[in-house]
N, C-alpha and C positions, 0 to 999 in steps of 0.2 A: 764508239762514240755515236756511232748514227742510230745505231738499232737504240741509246737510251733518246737521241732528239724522236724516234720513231713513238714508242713509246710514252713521251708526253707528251708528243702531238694526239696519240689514242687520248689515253686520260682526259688534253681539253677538250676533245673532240664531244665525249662523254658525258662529259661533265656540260657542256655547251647544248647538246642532243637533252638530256636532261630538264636542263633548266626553260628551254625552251616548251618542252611538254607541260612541264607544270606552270606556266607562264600563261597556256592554251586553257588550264582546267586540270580537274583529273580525266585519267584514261576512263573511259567508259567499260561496263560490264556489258557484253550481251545478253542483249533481253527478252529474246524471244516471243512470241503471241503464242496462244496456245495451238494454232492454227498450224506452227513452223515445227513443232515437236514430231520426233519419229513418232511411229504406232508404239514401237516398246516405253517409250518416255507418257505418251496419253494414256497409256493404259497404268503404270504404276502409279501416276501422279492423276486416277481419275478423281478422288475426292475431293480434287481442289481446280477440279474445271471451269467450276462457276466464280473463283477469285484470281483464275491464272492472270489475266491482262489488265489486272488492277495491281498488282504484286511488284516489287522495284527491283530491278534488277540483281540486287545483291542476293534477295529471297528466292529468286528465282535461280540464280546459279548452286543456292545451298540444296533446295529443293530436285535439282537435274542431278546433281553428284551423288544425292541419296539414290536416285532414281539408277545409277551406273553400280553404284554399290550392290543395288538391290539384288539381280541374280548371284548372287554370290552369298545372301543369307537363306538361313534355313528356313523353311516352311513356316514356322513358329514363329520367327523372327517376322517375316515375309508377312504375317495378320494381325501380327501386331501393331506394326508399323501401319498396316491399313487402317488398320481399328483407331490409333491415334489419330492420322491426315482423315479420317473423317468425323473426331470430334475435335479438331482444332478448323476443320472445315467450318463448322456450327458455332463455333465463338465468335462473339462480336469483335468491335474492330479495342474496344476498350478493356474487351475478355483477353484478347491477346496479348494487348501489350503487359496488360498486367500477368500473365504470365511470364513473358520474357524476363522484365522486372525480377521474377520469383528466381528465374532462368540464373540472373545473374547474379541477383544477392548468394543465391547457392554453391554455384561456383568459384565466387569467391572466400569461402568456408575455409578453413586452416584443415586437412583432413580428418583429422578426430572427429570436427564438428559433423563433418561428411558423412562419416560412419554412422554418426548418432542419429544424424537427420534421416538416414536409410534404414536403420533399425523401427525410428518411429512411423517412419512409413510403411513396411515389412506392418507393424502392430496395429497400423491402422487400416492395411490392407485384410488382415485376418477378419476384422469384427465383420457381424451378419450385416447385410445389406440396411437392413432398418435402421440401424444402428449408427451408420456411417451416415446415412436420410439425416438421422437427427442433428446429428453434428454439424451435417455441412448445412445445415436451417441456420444453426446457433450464431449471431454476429461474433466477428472476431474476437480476440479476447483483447482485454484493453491493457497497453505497454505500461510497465514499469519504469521508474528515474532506470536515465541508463539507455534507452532502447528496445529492454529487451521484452519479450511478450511473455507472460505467462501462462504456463504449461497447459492450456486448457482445450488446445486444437492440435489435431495432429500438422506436421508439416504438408507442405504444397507437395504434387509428384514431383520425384526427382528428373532429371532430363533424360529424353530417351536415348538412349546410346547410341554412338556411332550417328544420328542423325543432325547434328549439330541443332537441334529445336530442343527447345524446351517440352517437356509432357504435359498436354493438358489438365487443367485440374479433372477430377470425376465427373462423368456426365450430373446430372438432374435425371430423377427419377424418370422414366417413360411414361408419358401420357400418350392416351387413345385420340386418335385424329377421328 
């Protein structure tokens, strides 16, 4: 009999510790400056030096876990992901969100659709560079009753794996500074 009043003394106790927290706000993330990061964390996460103390905490915790992951991927993996965090570096602040946007309608996909949307990606990864130029010049294609777009742009990048971000759309051609 004691150990069950024991017991729901735990439970109010919990449920009391609880309600008072959120009573307070939510729990905070740590948010680090960029200033507070190991040398191993500045150094994987240098392409986004110049946005680290602008960044919310959430982003910044997604951002350090890739960063702990990171020795653990292969070299390939390891430049690619750099190659990404330096043209999501270069996106404005309007580039991105409307990436994430992309981020999510996609993940929300039934899997079939998944596949599909990775195939056309795969097809529009192949064409010659000029090619993919023109394309991505072309304003969107205009939606059909329904939502749905017609066929006439390949899909946005899919998300890069494992890094809980979305993948950049393709850079813009290189201009000469």
């Amino acid at each position: 009999m004691a150990s069950h009043r024991v017991r729901a003394l735990t439970r109010f106790l919990a449920v009391a510790a609880l309600a008072a927290s959120s009573a307070h706000g939510q729990i905070t993330l740590k948010s680090p400056s960029w200033s507070e990061l190991s040398e191993h964390d500045r150094q994987v996460l240098a392409p986004l030096s110049s946005d680290w103390n602008r960044l919310d905490a959430q982003r910044k915790q997604k951002w350090l876990g890739l960063a702990r992951r990171y020795p653990t991927l292969g070299p390939d993996e390891q430049e690619r992901i750099q190659g990404r965090m330096r043209v999501w570096s270069q996106l404005t602040p309007e580039q991105r969100n409307a990436a994430r946007e992309r981020y999510k309608s996609l993940k929300s996909l039934p899997p079939d659709k998944k596949n599909e949307m990775r195939e056309k990606w795969h097809e529009y990864q192949s064409l010659p560079p000029e090619t993919r130029r023109e394309l991505a010049a072309k304003p969107p294609p205009a939606r059909v009753p329904g939502g749905a777009r017609t066929p006439a742009r390949p899909p946005a990048p899919a998300p890069a794996p494992g890094t809980g971000s979305p993948a950049p759309a393709p850079a813009p051609p290189a201009t000469p500074r």
